[in-house]
mmCIF file of the N, C-alpha and C atoms, coordinates in Angstrom:
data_MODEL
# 
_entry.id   MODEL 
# 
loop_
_atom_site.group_PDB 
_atom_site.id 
_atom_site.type_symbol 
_atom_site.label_atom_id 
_atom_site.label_alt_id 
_atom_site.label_comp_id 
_atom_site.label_asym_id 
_atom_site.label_entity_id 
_atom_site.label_seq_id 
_atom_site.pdbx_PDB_ins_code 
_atom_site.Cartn_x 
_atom_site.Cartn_y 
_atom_site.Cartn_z 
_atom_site.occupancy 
_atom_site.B_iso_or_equiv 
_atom_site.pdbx_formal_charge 
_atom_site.auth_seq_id 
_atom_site.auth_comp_id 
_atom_site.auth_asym_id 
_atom_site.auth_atom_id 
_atom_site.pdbx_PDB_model_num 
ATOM 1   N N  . UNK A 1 1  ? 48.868  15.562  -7.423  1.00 0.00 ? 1  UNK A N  1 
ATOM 2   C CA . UNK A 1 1  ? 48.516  15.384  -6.045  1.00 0.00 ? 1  UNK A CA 1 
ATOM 3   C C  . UNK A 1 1  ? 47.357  16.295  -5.686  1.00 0.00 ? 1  UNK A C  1 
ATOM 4   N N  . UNK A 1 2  ? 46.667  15.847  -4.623  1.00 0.00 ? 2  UNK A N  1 
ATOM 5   C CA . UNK A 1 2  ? 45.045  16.543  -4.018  1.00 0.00 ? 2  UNK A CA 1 
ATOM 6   C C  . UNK A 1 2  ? 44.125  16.320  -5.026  1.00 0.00 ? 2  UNK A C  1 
ATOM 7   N N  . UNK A 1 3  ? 43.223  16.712  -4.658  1.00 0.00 ? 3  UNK A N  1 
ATOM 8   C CA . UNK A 1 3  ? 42.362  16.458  -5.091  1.00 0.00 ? 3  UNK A CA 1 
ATOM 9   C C  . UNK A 1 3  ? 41.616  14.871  -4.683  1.00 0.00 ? 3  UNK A C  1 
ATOM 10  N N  . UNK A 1 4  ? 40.368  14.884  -4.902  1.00 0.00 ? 4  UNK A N  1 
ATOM 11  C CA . UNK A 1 4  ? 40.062  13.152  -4.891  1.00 0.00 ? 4  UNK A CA 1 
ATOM 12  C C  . UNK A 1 4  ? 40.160  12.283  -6.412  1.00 0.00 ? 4  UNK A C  1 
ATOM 13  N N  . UNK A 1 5  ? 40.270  11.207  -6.308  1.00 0.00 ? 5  UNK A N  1 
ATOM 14  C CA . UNK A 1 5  ? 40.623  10.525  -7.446  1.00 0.00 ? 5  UNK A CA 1 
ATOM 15  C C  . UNK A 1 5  ? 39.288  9.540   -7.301  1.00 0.00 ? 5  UNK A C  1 
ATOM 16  N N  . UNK A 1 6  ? 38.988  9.188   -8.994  1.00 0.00 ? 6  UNK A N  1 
ATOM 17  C CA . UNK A 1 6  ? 37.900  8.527   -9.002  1.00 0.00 ? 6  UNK A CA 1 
ATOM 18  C C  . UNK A 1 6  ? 37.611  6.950   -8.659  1.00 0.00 ? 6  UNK A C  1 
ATOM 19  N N  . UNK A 1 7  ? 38.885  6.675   -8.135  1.00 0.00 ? 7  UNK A N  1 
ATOM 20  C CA . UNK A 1 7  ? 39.063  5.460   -7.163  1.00 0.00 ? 7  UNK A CA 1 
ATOM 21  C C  . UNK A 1 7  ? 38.430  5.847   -6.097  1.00 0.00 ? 7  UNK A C  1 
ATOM 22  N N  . UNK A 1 8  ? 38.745  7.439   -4.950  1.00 0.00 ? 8  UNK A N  1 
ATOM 23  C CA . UNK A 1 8  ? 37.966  7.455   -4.133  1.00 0.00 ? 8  UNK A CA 1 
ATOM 24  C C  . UNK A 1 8  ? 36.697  7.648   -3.790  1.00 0.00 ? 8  UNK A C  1 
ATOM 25  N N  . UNK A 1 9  ? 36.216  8.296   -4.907  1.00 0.00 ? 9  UNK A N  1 
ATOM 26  C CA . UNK A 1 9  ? 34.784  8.474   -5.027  1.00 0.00 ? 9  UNK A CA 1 
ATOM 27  C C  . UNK A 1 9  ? 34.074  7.151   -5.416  1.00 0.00 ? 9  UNK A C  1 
ATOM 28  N N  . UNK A 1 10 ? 35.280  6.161   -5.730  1.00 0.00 ? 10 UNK A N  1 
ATOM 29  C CA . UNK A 1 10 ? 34.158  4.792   -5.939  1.00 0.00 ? 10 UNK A CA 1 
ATOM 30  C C  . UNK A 1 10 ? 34.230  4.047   -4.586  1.00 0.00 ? 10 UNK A C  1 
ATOM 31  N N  . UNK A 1 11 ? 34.985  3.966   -3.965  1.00 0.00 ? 11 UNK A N  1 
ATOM 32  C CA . UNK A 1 11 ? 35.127  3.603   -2.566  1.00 0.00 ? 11 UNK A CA 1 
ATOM 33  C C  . UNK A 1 11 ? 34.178  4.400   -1.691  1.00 0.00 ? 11 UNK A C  1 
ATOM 34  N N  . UNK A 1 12 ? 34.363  5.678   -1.666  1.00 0.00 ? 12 UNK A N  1 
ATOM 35  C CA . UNK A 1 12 ? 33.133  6.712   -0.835  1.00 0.00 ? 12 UNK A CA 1 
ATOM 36  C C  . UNK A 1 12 ? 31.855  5.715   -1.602  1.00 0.00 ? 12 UNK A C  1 
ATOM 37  N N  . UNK A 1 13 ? 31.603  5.894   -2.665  1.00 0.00 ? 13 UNK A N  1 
ATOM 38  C CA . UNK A 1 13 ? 30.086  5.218   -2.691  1.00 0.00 ? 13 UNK A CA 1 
ATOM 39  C C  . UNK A 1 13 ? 29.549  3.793   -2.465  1.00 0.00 ? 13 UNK A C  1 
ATOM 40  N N  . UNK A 1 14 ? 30.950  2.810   -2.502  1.00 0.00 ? 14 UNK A N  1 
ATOM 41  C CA . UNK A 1 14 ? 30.542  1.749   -2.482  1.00 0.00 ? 14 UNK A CA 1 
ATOM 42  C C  . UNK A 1 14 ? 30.485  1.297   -0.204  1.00 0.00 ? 14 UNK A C  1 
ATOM 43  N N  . UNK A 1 15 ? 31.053  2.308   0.119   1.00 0.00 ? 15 UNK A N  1 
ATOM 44  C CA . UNK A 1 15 ? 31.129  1.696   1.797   1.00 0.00 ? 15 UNK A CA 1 
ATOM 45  C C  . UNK A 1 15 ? 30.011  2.869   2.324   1.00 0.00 ? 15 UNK A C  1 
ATOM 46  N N  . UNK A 1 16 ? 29.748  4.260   1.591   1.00 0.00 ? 16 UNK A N  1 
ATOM 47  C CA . UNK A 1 16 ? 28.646  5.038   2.452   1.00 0.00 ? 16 UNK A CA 1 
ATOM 48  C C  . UNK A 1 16 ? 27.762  4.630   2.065   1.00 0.00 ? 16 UNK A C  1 
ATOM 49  N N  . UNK A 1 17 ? 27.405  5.306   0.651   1.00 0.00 ? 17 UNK A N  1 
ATOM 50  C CA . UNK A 1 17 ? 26.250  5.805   -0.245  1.00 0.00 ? 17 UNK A CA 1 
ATOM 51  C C  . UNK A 1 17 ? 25.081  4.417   -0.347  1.00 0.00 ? 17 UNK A C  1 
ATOM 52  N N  . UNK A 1 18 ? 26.317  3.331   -0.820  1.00 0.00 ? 18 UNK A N  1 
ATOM 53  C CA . UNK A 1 18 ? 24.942  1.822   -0.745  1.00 0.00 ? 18 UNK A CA 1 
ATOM 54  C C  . UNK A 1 18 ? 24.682  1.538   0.551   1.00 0.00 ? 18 UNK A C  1 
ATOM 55  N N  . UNK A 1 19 ? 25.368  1.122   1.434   1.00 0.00 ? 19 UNK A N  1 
ATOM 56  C CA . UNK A 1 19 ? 25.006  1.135   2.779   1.00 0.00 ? 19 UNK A CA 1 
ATOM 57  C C  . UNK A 1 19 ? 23.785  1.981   2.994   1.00 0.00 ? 19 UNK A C  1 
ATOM 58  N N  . UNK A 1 20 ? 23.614  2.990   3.221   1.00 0.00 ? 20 UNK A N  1 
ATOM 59  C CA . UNK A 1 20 ? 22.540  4.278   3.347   1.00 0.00 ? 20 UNK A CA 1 
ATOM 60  C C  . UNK A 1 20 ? 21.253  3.776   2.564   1.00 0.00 ? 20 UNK A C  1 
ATOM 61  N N  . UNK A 1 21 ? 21.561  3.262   1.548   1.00 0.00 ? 21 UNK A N  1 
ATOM 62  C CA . UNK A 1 21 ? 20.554  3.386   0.437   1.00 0.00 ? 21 UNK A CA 1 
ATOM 63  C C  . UNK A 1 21 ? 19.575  1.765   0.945   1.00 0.00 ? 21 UNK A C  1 
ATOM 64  N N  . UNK A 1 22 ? 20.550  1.281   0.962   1.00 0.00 ? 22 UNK A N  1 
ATOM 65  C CA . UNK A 1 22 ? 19.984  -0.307  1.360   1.00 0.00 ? 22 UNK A CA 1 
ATOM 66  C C  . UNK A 1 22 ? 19.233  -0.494  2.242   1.00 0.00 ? 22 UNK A C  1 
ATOM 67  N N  . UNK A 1 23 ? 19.986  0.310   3.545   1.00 0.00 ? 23 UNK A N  1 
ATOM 68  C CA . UNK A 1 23 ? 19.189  0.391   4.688   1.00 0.00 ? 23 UNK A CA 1 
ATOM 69  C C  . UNK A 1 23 ? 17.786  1.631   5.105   1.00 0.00 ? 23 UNK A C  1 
ATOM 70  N N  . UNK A 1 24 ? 17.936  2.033   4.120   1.00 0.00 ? 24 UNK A N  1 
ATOM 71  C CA . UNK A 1 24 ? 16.870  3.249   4.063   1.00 0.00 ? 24 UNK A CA 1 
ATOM 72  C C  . UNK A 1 24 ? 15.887  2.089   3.100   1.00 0.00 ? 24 UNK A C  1 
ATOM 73  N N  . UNK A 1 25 ? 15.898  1.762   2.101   1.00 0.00 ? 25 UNK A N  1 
ATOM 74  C CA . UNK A 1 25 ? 15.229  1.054   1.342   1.00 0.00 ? 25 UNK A CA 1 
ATOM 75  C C  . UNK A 1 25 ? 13.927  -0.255  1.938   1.00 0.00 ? 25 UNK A C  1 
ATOM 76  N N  . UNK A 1 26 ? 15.210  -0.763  2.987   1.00 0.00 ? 26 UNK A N  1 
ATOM 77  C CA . UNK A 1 26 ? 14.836  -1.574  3.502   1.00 0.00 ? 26 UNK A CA 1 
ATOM 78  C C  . UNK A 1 26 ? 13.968  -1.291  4.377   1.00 0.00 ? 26 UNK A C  1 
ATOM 79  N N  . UNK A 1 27 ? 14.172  -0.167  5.231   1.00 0.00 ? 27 UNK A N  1 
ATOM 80  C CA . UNK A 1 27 ? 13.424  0.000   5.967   1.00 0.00 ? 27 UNK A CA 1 
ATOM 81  C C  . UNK A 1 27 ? 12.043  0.990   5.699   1.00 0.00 ? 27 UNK A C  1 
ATOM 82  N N  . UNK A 1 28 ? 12.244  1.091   4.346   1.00 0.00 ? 28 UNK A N  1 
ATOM 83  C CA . UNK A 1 28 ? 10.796  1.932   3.785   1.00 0.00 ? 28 UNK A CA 1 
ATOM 84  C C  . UNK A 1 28 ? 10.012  0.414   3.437   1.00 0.00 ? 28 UNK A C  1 
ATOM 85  N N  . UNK A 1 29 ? 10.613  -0.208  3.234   1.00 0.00 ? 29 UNK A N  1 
ATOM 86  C CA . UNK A 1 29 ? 9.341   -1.634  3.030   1.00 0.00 ? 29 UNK A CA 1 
ATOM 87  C C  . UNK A 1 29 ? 8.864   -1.944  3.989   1.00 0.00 ? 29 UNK A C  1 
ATOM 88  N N  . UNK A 1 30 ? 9.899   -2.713  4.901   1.00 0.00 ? 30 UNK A N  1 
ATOM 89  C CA . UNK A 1 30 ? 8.870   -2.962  6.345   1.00 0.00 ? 30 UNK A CA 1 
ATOM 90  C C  . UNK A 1 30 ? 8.214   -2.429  7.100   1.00 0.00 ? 30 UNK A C  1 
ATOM 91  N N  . UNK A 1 31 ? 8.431   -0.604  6.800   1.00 0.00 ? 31 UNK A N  1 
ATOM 92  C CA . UNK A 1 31 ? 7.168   0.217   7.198   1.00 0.00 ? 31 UNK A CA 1 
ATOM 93  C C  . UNK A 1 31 ? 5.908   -0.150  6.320   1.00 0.00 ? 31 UNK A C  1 
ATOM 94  N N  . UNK A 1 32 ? 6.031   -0.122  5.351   1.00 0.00 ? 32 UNK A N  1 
ATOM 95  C CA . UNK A 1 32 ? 4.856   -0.275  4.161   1.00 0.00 ? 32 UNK A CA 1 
ATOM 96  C C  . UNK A 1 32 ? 4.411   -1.816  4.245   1.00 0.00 ? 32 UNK A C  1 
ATOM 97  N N  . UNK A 1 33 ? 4.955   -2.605  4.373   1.00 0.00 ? 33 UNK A N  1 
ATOM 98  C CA . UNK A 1 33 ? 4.196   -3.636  4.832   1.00 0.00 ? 33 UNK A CA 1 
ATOM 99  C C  . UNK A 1 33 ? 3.817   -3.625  6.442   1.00 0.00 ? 33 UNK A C  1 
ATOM 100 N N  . UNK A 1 34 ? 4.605   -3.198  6.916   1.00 0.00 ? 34 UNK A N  1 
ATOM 101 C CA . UNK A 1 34 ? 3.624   -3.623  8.616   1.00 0.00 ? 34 UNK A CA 1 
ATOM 102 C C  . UNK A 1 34 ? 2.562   -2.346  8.421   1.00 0.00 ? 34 UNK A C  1 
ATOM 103 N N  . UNK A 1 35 ? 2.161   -1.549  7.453   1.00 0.00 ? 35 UNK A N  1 
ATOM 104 C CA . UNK A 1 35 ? 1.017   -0.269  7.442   1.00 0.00 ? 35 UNK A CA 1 
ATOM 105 C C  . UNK A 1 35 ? -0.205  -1.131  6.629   1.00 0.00 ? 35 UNK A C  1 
ATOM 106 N N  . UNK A 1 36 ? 0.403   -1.960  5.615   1.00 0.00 ? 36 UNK A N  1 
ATOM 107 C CA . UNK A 1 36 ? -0.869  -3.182  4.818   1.00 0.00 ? 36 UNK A CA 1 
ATOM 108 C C  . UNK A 1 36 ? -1.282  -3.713  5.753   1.00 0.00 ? 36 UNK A C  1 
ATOM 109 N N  . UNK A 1 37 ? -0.285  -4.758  6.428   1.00 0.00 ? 37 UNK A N  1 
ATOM 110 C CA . UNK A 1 37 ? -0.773  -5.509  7.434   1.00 0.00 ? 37 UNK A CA 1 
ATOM 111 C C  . UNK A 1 37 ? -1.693  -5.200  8.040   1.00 0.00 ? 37 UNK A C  1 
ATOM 112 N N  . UNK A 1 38 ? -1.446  -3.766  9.155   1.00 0.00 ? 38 UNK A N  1 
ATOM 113 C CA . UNK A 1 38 ? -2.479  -3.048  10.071  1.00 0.00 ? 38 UNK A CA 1 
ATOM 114 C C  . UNK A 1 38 ? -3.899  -2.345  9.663   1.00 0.00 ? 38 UNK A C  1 
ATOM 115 N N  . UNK A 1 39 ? -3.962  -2.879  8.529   1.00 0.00 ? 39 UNK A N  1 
ATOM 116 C CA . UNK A 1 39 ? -5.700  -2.432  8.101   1.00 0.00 ? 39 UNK A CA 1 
ATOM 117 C C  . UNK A 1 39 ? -5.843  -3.894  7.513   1.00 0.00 ? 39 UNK A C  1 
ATOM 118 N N  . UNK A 1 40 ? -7.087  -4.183  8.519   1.00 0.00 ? 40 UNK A N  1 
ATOM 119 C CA . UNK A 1 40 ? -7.796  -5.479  7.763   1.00 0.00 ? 40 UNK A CA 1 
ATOM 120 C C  . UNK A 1 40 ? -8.757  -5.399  6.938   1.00 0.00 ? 40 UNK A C  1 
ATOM 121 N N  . UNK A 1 41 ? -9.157  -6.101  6.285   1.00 0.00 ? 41 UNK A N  1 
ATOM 122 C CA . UNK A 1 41 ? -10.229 -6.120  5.128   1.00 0.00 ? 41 UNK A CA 1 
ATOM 123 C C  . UNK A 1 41 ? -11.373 -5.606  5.798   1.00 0.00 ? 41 UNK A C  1 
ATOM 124 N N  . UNK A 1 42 ? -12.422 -5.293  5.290   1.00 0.00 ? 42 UNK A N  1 
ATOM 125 C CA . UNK A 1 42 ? -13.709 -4.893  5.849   1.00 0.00 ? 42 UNK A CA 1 
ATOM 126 C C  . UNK A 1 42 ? -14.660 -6.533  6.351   1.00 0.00 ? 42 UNK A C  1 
ATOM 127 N N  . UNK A 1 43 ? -15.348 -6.504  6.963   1.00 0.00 ? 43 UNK A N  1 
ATOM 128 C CA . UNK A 1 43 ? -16.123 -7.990  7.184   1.00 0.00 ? 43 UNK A CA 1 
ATOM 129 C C  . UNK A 1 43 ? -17.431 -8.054  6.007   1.00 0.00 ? 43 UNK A C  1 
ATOM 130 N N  . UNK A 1 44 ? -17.935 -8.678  5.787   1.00 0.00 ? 44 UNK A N  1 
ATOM 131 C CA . UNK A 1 44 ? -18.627 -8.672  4.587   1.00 0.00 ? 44 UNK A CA 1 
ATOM 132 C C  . UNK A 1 44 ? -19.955 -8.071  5.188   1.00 0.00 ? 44 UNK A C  1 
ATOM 133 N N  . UNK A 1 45 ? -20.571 -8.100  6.625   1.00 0.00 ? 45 UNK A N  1 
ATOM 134 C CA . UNK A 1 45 ? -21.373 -6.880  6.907   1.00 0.00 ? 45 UNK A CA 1 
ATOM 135 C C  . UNK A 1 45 ? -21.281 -5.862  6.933   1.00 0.00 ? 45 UNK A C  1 
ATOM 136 N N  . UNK A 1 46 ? -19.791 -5.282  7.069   1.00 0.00 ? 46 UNK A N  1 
ATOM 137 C CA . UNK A 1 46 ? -19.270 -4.238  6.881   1.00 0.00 ? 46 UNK A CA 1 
ATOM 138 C C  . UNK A 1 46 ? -19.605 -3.301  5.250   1.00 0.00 ? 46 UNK A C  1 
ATOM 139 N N  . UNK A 1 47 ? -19.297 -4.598  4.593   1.00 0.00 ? 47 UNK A N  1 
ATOM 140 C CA . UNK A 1 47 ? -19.290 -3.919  3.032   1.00 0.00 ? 47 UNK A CA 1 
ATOM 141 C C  . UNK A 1 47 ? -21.087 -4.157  2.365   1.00 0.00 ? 47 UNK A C  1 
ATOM 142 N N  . UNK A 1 48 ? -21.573 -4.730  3.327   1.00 0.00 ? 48 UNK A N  1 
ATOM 143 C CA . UNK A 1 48 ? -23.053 -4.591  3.028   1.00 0.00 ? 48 UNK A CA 1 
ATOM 144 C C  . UNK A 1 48 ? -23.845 -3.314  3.323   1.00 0.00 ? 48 UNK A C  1 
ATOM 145 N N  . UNK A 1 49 ? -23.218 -3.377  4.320   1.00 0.00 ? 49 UNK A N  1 
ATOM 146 C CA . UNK A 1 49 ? -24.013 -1.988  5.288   1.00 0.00 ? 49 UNK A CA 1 
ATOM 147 C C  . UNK A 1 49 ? -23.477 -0.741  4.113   1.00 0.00 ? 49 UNK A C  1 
ATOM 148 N N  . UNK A 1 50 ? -22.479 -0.747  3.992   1.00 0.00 ? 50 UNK A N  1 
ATOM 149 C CA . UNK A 1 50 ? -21.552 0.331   3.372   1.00 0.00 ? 50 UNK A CA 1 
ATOM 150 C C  . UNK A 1 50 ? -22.733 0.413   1.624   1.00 0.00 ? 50 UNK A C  1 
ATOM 151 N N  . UNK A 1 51 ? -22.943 -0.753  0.890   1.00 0.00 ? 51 UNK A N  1 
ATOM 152 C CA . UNK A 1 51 ? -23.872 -0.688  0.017   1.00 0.00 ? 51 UNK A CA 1 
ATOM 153 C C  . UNK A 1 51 ? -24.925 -0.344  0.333   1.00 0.00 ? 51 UNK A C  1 
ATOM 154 N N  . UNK A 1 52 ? -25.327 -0.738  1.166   1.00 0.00 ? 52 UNK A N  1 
ATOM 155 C CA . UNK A 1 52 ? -26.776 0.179   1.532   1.00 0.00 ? 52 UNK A CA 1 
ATOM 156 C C  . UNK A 1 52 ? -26.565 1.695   1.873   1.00 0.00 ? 52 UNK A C  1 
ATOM 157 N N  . UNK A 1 53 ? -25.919 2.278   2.187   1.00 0.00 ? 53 UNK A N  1 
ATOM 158 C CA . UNK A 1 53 ? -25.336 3.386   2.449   1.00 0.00 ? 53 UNK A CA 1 
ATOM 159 C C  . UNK A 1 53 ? -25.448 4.206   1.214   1.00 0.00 ? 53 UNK A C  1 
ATOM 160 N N  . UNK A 1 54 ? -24.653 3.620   0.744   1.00 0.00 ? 54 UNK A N  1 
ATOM 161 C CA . UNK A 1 54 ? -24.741 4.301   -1.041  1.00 0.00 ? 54 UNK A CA 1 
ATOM 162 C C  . UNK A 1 54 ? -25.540 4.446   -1.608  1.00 0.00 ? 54 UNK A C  1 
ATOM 163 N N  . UNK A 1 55 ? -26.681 3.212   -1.401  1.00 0.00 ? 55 UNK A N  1 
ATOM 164 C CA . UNK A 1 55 ? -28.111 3.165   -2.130  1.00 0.00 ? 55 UNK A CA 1 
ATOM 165 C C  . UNK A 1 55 ? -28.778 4.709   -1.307  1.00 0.00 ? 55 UNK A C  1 
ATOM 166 N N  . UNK A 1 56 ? -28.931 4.585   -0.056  1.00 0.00 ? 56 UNK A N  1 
ATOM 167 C CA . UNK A 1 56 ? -30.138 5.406   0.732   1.00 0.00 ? 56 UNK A CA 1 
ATOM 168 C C  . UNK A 1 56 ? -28.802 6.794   0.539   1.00 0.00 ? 56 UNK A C  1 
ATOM 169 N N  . UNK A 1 57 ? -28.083 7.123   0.069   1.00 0.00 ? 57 UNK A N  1 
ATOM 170 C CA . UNK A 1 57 ? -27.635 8.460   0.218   1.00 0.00 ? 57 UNK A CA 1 
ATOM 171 C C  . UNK A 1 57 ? -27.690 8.923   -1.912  1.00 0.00 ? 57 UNK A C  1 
ATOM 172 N N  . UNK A 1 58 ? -28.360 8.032   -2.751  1.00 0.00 ? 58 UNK A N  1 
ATOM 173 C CA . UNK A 1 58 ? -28.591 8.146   -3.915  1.00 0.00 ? 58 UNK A CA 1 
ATOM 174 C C  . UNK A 1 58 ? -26.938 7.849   -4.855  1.00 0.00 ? 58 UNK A C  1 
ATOM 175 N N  . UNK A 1 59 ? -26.124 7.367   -4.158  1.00 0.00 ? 59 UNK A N  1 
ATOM 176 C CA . UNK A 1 59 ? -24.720 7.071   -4.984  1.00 0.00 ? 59 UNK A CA 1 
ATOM 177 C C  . UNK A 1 59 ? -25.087 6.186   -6.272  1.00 0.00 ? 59 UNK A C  1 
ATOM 178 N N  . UNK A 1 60 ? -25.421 5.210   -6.044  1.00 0.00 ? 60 UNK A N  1 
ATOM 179 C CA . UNK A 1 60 ? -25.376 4.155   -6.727  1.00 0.00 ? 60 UNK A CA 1 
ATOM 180 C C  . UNK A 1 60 ? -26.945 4.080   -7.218  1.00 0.00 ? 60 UNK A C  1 
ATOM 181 N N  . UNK A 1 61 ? -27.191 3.716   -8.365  1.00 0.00 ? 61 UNK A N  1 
ATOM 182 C CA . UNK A 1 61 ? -29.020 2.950   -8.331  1.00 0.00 ? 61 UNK A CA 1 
ATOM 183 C C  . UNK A 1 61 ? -29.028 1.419   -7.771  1.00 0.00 ? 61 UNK A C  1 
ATOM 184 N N  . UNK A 1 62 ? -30.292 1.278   -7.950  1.00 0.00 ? 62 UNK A N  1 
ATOM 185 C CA . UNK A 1 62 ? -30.676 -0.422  -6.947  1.00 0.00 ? 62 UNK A CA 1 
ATOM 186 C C  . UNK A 1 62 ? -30.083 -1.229  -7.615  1.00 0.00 ? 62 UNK A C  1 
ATOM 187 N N  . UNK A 1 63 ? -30.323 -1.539  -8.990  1.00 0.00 ? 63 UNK A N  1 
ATOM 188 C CA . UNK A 1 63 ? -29.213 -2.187  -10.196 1.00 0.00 ? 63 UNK A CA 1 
ATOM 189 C C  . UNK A 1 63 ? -27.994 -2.710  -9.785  1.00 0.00 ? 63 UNK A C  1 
ATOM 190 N N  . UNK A 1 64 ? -27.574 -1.092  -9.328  1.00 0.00 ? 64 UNK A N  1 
ATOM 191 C CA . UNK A 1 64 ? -25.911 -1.394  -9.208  1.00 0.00 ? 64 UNK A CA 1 
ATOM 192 C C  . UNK A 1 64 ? -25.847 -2.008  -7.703  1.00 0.00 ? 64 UNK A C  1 
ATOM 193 N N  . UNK A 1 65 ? -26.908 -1.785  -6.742  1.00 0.00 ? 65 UNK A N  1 
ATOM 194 C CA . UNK A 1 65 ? -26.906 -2.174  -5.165  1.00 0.00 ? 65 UNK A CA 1 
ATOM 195 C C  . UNK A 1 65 ? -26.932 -3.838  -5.584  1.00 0.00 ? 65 UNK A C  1 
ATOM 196 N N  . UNK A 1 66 ? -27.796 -3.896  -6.383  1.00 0.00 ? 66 UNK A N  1 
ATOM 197 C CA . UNK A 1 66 ? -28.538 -5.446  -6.457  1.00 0.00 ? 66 UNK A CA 1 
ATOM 198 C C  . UNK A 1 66 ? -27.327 -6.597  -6.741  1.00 0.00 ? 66 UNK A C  1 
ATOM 199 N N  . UNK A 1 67 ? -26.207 -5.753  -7.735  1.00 0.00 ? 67 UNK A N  1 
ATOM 200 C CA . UNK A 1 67 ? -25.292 -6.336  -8.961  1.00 0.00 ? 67 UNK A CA 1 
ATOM 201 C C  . UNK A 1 67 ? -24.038 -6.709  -7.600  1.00 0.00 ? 67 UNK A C  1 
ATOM 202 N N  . UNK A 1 68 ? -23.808 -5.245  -6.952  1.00 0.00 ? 68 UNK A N  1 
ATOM 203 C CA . UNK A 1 68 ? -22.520 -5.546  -5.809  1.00 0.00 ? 68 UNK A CA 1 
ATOM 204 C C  . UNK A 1 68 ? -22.964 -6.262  -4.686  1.00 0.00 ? 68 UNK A C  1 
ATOM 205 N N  . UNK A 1 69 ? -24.496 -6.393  -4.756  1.00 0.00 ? 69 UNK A N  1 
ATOM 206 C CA . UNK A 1 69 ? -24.677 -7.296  -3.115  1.00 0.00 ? 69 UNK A CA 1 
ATOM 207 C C  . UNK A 1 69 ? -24.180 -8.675  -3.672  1.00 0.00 ? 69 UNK A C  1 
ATOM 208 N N  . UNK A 1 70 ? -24.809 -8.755  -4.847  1.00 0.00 ? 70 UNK A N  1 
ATOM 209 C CA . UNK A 1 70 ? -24.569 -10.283 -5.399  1.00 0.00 ? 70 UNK A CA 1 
ATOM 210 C C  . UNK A 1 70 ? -23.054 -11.239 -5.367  1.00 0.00 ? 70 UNK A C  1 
ATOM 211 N N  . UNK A 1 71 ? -22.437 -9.639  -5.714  1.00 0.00 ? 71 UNK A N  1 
ATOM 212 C CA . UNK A 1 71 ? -21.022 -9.880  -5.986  1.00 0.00 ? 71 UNK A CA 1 
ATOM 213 C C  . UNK A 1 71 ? -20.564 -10.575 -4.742  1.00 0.00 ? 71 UNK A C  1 
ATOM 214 N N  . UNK A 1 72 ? -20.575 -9.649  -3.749  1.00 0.00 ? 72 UNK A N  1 
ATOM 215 C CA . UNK A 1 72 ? -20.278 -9.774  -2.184  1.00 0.00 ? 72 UNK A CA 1 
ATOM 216 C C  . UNK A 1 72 ? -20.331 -11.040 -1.807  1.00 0.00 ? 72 UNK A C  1 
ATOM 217 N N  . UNK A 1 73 ? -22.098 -11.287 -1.504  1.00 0.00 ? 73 UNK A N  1 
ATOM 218 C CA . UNK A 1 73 ? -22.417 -12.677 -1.446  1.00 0.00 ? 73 UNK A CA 1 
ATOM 219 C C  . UNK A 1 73 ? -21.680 -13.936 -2.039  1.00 0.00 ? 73 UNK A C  1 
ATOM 220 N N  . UNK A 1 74 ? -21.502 -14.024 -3.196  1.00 0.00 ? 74 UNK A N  1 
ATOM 221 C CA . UNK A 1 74 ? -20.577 -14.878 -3.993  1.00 0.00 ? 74 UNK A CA 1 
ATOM 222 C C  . UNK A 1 74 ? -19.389 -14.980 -3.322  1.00 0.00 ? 74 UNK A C  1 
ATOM 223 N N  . UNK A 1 75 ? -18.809 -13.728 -2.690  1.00 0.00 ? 75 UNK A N  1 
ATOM 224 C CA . UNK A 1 75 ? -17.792 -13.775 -2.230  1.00 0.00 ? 75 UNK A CA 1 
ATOM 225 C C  . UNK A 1 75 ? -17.303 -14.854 -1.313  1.00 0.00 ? 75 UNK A C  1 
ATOM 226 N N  . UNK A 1 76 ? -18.108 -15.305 -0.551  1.00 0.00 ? 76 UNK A N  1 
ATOM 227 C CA . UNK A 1 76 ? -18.278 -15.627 1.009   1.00 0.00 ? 76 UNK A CA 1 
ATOM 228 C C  . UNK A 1 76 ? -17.984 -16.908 0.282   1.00 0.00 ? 76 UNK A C  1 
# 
């Protein structure tokens, strides 16, 4: 007698511990998706301007400006 028995410790985990876990789980996704959701893509002037940026601050050479505008463009 006393003590807990490993019947109760499977009962403690199966009515607290998953409960907790499920609902914590769950609710770490639908934060993380409604945080994707809330940033939209850039607009493709957006990511132009942003290449030119790179070019006139010396990041990138013209090559590589010339290669990602292309890319971009294609995009559309």
């Amino acid at each position: 007698m006393g003590g807990i028995s490993l019947w109760h410790w499977i009962i403690l985990f199966l009515f607290f511990v998953l409960p907790v876990l499920a609902i914590g789980g769950l609710a770490w996704f639908l934060i993380r998706r409604s945080r994707a959701a809330a940033t939209p893509a850039p607009t493709v002037e957006a990511r132009l301007q942003r290449l030119d940026t790179l070019l006139a601050q010396g990041s990138i050479t013209t090559a590589e400006h010339a290669r990602q505008r292309a890319e971009i463009l294609r995009s559309l």
